[in-house]
N, C-alpha and C positions, 0 to 999 in steps of 0.2 A: 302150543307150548313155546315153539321158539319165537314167533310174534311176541308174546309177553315176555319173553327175556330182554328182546329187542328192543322194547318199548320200556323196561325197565333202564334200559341200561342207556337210551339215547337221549330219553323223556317223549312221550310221544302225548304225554301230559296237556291237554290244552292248554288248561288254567297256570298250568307252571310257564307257556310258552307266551301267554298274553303278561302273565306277572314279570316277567325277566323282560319283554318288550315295552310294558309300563315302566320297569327299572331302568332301562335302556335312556329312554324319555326323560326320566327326570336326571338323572345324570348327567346327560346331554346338556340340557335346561339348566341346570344347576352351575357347571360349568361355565357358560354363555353369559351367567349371569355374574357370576366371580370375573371373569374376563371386564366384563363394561362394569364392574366397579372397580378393578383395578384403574383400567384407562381413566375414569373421571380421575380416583386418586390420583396419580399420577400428572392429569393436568395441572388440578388444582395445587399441585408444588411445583409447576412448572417442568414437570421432568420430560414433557413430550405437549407435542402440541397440539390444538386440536382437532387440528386436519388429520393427524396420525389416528385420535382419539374415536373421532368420526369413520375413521377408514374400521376402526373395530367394532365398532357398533352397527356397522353396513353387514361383517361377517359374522357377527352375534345374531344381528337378528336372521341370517340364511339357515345359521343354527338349528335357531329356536322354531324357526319354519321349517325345516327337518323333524326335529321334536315331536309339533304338531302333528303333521302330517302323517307320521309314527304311529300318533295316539288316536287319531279319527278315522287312521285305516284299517286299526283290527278289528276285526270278527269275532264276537263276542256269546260262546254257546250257553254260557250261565249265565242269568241274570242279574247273580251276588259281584259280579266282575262289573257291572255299572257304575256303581260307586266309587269303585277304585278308578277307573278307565275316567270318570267326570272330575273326579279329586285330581288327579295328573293335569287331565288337560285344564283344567280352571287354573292350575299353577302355573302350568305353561304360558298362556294367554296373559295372565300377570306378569310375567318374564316379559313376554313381549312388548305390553306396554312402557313397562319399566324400561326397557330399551330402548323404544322408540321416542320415550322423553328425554332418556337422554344423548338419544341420536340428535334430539332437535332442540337442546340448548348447546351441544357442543355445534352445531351450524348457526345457531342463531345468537351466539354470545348473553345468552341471559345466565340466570342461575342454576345451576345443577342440582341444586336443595334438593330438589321435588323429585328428581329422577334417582338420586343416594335413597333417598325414603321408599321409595317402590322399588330398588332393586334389593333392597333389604327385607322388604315383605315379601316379594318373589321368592327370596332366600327362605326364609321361614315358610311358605306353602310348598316349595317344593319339600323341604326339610319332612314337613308333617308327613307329607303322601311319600314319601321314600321311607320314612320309618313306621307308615301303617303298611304301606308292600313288603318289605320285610318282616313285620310281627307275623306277616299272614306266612310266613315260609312254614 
C-alpha cells in the first residue's frame, strides 16, 4: 500500500517518465532552434556579426547534441513509446541539420536561405511531436 502511494505521488510511471524525457528533448530542440534563427535574423540586419552568429550556432548545436543524446538513451518498456521516441528524434536530427547549414553559411559567407527553410521545418516537426506528446498526457 505505501509503494502505491509512493509511486502515485512521485510518478514511478515509466511511460510518464520517457514522455516528460521526450518533452524535455523537444523543448531543448525547439529552443536551439529559435536561438539560430534569431542569430541568422539578426545578421541579416546587420545587428551582430557573423562570427558572433557562428559562435551560436557552435552552442546550438552542443544543444541539440544533448537533445539527441536524451532521446537514443531511453529505455523503452512499451513498444507504443517507439513512435513517439522516432517522432522526437527525426525532429531533432532536422534541427541539427538546419543548424549545421547554417553554421556553415554563416562561415562561409554564402546565403542563409536554405538554412531559414530548415530551421523553420525543424520548428514545425518539433511542434508536431510536442503536441502529439502532449495529447497523449
Amino acid at each position: 500500500m505505501v509503494v502505491l502511494l509512493v509511486c502515485g505521488l512521485v510518478g514511478c510511471s515509466g511511460t510518464s517518465a520517457v514522455r516528460d524525457d521526450l518533452l524535455q528533448a523537444t523543448t531543448d530542440a525547439t529552443a536551439a532552434v529559435r536561438s539560430a534563427d534569431l542569430a541568422l535574423g539578426l545578421v541579416g540586419v546587420d545587428r551582430t556579426t557573423r562570427g558572433h552568429g557562428s559562435t551560436v550556432f557552435v552552442d546550438m548545436n552542443r544543444q541539440l547534441d544533448d537533445a539527441s543524446k536524451t532521446v537514443t538513451g531511453l529505455s523503452l518498456d512499451d513498444p507504443a513509446q517507439f513512435t513517439d521516441r522516432d517522432q522526437v528524434l527525426d525532429a531533432v536530427h532536422s534541427a541539427q541539420l538546419a543548424v549545421v547549414t547554417g553554421r556553415d553559411c554563416l562561415q562561409t559567407s554564402v546565403s542563409c536561405s536554405a538554412a531559414m527553410v530548415r530551421l523553420r521545418q525543424a520548428e514545425e516537426l518539433l511542434g508536431a511531436a510536442e503536441q502529439k506528446l502532449r495529447a497523449g498526457q
